[in-house]
Backbone bond lengths (Angstrom), bond angles and torsions (degrees), N, CA, C in turn:
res aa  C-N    CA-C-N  psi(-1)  N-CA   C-N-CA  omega(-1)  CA-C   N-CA-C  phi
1 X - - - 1.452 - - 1.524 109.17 -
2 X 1.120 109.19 129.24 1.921 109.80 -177.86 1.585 105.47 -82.03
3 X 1.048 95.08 139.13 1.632 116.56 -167.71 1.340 94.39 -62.17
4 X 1.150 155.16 -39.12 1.539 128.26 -154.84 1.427 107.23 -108.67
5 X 1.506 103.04 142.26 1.351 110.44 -161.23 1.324 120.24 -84.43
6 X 1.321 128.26 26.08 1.360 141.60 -168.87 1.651 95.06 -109.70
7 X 1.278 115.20 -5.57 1.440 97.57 169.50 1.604 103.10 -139.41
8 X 1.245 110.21 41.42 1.575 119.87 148.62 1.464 114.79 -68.67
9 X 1.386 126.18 152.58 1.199 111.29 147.33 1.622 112.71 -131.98
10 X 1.530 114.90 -162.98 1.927 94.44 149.60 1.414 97.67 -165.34
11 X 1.445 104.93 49.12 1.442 118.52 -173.98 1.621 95.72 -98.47
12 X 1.355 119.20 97.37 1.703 140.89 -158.58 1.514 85.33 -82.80
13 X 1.471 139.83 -28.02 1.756 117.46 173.32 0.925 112.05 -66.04
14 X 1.597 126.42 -25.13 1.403 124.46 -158.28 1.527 105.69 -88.62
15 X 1.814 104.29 -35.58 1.636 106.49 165.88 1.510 121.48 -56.24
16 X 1.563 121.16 -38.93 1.150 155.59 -173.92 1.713 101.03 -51.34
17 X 1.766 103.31 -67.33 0.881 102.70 -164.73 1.814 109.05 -70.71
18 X 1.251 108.35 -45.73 1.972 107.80 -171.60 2.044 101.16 -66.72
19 X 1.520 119.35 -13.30 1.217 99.09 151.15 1.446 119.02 -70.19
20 X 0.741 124.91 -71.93 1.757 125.56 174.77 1.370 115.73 -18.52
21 X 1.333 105.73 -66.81 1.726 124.94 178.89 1.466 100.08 -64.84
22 X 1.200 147.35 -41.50 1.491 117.77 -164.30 2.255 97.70 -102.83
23 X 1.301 114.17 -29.99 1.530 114.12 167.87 1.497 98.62 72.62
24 X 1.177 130.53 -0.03 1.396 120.30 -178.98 1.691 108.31 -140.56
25 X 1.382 111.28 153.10 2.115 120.25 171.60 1.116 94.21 -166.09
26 X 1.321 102.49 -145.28 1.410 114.28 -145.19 1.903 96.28 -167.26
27 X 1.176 109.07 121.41 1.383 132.13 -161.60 1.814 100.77 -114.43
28 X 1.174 107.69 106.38 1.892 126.39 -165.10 1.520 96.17 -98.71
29 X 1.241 106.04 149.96 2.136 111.60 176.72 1.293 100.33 -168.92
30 X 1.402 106.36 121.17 1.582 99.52 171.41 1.513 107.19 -73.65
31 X 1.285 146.11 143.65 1.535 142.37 170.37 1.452 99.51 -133.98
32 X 1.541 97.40 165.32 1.675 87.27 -174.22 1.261 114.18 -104.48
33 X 1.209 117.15 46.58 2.074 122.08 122.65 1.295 115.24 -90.13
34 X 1.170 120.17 23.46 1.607 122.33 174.97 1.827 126.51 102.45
35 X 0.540 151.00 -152.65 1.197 139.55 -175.47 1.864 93.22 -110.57
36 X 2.028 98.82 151.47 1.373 101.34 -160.94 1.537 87.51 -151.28
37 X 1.569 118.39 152.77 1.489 142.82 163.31 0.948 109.27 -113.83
38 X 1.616 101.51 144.84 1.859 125.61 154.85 1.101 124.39 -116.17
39 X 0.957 136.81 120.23 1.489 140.23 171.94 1.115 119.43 -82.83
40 X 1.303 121.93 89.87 1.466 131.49 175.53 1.787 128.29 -130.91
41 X 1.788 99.06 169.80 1.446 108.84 162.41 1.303 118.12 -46.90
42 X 1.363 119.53 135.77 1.212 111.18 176.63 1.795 112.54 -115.77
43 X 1.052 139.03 176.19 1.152 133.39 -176.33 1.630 122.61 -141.63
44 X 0.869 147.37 66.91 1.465 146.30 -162.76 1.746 114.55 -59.50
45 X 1.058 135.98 91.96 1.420 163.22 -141.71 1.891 94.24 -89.45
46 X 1.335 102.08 126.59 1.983 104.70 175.19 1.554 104.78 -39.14
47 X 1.689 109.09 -51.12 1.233 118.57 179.50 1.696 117.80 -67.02
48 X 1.507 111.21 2.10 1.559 95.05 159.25 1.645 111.32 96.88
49 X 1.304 95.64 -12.61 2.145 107.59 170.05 1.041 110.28 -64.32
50 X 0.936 107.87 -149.47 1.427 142.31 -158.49 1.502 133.18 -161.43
51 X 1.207 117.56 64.71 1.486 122.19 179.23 1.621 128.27 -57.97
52 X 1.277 121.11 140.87 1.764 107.55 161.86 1.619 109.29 -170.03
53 X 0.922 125.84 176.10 1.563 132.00 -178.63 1.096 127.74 -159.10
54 X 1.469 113.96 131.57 1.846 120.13 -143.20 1.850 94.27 -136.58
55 X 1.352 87.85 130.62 1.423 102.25 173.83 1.838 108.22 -46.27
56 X 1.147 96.69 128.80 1.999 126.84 -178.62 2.166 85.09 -31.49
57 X 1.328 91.69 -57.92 2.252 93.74 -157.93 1.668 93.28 -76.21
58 X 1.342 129.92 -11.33 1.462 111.26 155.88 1.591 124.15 -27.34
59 X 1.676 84.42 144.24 1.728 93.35 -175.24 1.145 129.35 -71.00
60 X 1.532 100.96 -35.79 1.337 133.13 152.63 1.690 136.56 -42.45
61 X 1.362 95.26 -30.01 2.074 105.93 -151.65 1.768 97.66 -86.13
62 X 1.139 127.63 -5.06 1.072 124.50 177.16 1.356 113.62 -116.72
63 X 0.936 125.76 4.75 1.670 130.54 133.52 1.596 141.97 -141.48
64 X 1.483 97.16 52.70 1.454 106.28 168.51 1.573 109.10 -99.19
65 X 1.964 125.36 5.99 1.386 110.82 -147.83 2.102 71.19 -95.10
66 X 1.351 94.42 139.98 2.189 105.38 177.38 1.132 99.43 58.51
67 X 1.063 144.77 -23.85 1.585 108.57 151.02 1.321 140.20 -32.45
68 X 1.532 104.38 171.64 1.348 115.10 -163.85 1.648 90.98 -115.95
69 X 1.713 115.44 128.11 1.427 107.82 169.72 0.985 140.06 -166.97
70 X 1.211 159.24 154.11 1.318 141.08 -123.73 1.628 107.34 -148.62
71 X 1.709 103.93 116.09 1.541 114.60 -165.18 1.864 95.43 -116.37
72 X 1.514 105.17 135.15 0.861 130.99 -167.23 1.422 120.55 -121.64
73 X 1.807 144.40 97.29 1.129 166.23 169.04 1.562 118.41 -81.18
74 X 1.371 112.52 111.86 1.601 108.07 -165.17 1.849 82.48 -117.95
75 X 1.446 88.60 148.53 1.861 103.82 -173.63 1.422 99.41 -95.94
76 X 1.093 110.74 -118.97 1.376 131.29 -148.41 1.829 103.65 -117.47
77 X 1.111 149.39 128.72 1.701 132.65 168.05 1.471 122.11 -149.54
78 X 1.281 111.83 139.64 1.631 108.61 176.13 1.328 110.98 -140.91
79 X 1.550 118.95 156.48 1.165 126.60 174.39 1.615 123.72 -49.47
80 X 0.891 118.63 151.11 1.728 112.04 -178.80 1.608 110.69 -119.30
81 X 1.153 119.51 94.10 1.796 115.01 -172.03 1.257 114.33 -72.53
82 X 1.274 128.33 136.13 1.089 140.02 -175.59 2.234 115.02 -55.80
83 X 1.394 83.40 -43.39 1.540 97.32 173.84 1.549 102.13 -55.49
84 X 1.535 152.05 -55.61 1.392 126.71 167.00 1.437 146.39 -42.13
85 X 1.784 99.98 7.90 1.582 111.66 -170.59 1.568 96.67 -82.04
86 X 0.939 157.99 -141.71 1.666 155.06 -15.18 1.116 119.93 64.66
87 X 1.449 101.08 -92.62 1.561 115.72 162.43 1.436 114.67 -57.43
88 X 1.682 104.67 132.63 1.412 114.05 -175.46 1.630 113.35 -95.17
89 X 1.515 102.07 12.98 1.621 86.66 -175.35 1.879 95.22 -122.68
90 X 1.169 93.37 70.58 1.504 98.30 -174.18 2.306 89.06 -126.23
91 X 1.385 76.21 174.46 1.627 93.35 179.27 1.646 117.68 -136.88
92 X 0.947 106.62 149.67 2.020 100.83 176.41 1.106 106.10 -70.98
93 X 1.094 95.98 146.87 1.834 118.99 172.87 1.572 107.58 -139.91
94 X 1.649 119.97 -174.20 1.074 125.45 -164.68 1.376 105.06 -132.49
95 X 1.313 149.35 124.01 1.286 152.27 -169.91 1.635 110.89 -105.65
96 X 1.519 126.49 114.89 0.947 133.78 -178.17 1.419 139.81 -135.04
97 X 1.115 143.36 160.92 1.499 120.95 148.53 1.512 119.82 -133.46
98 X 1.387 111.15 146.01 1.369 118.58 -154.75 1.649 103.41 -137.67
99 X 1.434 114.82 120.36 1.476 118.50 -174.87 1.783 115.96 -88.06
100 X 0.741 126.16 118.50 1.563 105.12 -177.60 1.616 96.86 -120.01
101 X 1.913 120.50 147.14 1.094 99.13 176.28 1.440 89.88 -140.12
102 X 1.441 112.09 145.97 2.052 98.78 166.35 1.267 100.97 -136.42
103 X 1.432 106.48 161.39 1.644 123.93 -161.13 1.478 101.27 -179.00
104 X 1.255 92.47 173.47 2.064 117.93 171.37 2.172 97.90 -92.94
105 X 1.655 56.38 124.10 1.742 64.93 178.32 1.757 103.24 -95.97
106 X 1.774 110.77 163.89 1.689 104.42 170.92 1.479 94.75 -141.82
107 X 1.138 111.70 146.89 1.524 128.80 163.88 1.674 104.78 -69.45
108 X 1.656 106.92 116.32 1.348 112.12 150.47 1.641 134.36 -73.89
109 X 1.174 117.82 147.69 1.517 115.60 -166.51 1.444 101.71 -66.75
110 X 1.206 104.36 -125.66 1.400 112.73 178.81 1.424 117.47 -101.19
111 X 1.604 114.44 -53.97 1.530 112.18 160.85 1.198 116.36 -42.02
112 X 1.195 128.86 -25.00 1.806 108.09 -155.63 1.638 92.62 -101.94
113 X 1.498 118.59 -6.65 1.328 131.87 -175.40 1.710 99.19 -75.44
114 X 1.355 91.41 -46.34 1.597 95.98 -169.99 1.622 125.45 -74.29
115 X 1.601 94.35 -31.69 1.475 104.98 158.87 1.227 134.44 -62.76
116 X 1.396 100.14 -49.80 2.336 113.00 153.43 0.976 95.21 -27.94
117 X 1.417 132.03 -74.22 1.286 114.98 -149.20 1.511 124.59 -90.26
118 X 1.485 114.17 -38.67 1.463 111.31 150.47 1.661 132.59 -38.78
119 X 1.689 108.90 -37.33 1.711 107.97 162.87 1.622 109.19 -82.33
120 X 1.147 124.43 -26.60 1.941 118.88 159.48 1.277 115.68 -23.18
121 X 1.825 91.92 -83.74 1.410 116.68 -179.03 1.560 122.75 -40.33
122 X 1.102 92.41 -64.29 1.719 112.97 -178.01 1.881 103.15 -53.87
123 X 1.473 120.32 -27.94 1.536 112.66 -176.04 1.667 113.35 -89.08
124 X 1.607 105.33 -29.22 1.133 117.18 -166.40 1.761 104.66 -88.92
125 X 1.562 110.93 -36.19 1.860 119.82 176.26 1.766 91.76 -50.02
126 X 1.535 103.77 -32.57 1.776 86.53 -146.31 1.669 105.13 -72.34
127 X 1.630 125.31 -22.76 1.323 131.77 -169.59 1.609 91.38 -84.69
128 X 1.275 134.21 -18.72 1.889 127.34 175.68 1.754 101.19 -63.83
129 X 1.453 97.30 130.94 1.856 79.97 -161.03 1.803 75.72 -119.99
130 X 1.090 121.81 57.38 1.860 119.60 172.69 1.909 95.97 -156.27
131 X 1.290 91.98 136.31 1.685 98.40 164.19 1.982 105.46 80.15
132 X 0.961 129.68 -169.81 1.040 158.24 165.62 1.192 107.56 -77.08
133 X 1.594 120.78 144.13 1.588 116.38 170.58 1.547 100.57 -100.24
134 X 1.335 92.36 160.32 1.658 113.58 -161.97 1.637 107.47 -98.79
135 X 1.188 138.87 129.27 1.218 128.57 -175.73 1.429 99.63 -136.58
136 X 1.688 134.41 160.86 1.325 149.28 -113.05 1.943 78.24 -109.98
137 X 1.360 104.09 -36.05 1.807 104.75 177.68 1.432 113.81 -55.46
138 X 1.304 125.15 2.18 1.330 136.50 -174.30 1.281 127.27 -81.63
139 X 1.848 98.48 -37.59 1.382 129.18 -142.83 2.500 88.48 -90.30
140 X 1.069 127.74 154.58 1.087 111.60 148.88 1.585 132.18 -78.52
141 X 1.705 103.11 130.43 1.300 94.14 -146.02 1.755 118.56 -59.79
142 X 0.852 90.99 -39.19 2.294 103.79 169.31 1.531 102.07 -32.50
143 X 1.661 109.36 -72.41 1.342 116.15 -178.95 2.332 113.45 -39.50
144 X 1.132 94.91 -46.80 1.425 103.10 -145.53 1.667 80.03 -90.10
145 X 1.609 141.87 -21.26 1.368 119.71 173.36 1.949 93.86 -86.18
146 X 1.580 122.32 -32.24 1.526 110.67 171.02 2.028 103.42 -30.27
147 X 1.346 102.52 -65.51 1.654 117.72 -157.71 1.540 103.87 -64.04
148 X 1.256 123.00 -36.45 1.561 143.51 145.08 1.628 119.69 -16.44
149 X 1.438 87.87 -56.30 2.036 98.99 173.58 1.655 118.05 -85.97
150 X 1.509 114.36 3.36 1.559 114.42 176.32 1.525 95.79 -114.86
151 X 1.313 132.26 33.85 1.452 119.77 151.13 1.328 107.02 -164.14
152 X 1.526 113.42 169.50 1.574 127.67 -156.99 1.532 108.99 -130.56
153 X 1.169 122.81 121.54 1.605 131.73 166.17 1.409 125.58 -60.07
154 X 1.084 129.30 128.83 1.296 118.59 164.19 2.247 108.70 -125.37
155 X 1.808 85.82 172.47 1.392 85.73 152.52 1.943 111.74 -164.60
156 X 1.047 87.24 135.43 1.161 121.36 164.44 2.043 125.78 -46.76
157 X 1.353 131.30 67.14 1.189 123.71 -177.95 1.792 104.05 -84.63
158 X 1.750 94.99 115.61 1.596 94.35 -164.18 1.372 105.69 -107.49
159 X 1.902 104.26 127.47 1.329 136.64 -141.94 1.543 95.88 -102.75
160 X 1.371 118.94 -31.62 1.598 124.11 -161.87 1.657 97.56 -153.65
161 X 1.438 100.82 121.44 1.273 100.45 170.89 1.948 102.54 -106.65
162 X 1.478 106.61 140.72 1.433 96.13 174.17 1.841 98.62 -136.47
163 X 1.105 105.65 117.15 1.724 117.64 -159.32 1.980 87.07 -99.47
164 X 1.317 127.02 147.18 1.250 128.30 127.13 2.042 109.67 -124.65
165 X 2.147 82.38 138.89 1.702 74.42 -162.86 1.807 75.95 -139.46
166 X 1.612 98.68 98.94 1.772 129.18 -165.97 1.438 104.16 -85.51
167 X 1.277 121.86 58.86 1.217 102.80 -176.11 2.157 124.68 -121.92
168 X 1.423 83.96 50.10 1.582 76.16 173.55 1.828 105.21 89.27
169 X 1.403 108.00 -1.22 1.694 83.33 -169.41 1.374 97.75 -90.73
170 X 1.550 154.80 -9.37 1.336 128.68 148.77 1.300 134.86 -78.12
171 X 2.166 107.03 42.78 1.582 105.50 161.79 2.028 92.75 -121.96
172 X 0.774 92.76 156.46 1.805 128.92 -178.77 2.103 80.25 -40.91
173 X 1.258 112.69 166.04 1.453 129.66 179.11 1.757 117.36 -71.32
174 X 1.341 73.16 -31.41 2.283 80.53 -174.47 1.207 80.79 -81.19
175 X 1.329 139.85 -68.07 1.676 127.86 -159.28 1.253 113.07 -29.66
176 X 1.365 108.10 -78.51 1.850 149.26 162.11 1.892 76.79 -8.32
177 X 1.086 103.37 -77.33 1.702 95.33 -154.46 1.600 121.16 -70.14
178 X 1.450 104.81 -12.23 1.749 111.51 179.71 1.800 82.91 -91.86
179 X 1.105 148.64 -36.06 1.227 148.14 152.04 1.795 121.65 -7.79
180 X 1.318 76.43 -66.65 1.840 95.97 174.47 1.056 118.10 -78.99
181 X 1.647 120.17 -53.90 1.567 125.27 166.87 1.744 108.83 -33.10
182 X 1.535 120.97 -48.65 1.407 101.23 175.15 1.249 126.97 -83.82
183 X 1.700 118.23 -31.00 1.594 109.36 170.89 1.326 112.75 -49.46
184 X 1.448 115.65 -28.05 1.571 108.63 -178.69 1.712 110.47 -73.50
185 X 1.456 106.10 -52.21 1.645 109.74 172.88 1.252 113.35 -49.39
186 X 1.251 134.62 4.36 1.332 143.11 -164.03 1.342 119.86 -113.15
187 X 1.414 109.13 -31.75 1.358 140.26 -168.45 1.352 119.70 105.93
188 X 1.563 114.22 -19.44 1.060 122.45 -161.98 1.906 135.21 -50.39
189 X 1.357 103.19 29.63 1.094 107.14 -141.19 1.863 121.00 -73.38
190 X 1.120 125.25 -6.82 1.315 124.33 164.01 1.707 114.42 -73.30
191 X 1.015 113.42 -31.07 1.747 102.73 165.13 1.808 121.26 -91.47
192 X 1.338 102.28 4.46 1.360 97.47 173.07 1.416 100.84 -111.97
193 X 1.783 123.73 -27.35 1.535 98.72 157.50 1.338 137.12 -67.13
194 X 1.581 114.06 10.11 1.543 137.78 -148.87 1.237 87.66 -110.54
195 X 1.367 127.43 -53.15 1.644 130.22 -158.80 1.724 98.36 -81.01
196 X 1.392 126.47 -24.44 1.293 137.41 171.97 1.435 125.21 -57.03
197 X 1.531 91.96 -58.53 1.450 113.51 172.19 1.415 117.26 -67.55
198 X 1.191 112.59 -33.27 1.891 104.27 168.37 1.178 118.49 -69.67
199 X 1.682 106.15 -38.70 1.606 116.87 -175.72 1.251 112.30 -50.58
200 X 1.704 109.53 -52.51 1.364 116.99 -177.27 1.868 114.07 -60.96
201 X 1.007 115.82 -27.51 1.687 127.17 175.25 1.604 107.95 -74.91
202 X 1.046 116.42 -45.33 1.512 103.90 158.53 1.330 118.75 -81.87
203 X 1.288 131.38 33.01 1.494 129.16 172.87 1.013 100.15 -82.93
């Protein structure tokens, strides 16, 4: 989390929404072979959890059940060149946003395994904009409870949210906007519609 508080937020749609929109992080646990990552689907729960599911031989899957642990969602980010300031006594930086969440995680049984993945599927089919969406009723059922027994559910009840959302709001308004003018000249364009869209929410 970046120390200065000008790029806190605790606007939970905006967390809400870049879980949804990005569907993937990275789930941290210290265990005692040392501290270990997963890179996974993530799932954002009505109730506000944290869903995901990690292959059975994960390093992880045999001790995330009451643990304590810390899931991590990275947004959108681009470099910031110094040449878009005004002011010439400025330096580059990097503009970002970064979700961090920690909590007690619990192992789901089997239903809640099956539901993970039926609300996965069903969120992720719906953004495929070609063909028919594919749903788990597809699969033969023998086969798809076989594939069922090589991975493990979890969830995430998140205790501490710690958001950094880096986007330019401690430079002056003209900056802010020659800011964006180049992430866009850049291509950069999901963090400069990002720095827009907040701007406009604090309007």
């Amino acid at each position: 989390m970046h120390p200065n508080p000008a790029f806190r937020s605790d606007d939970r749609d905006l967390f809400a929404a870049l879980i949804r929109e990005s569907g993937f992080g990275m789930v941290f646990l210290t265990t005692p072979e040392g501290p270990r990552v997963a890179h996974v689907p993530l799932l954002l729960t009505e109730a506000g959890t944290l869903r995901f599911h990690l292959a059975r031989g994960n390093a992880l899957t045999r001790h995330l059940d009451g643990a304590q642990a810390l899931a991590v969602v990275n947004g959108p980010d681009g470099y910031v060149s110094a040449r878009w300031y005004a002011d010439p006594d400025q330096v580059p930086t990097w503009n970002y946003v970064a979700l961090e969440m920690e909590g007690t995680v619990s192992r789901l049984d089997r239903d809640g395994l099956l539901a993970l993945l039926e609300d996965v599927s069903a969120h992720h089919e719906g953004r495929v904009t070609q063909g028919t969406a594919w749903t788990m009723d597809k699969m033969d059922t023998a086969k798809r409870d076989r594939m069922m027994e090589m991975i493990v559910g979890f969830e995430l009840a998140i205790e501490t949210w710690r958001p950094t959302v880096k986007l330019s709001q401690n430079k002056p308004a003209a900056e802010w906007e020659r800011i964006v003018a180049g992430l866009k000249d850049e291509g950069r364009l999901a963090i400069a519609n990002l720095m827009e869209r907040v701007a406009r929410g604090a309007a």
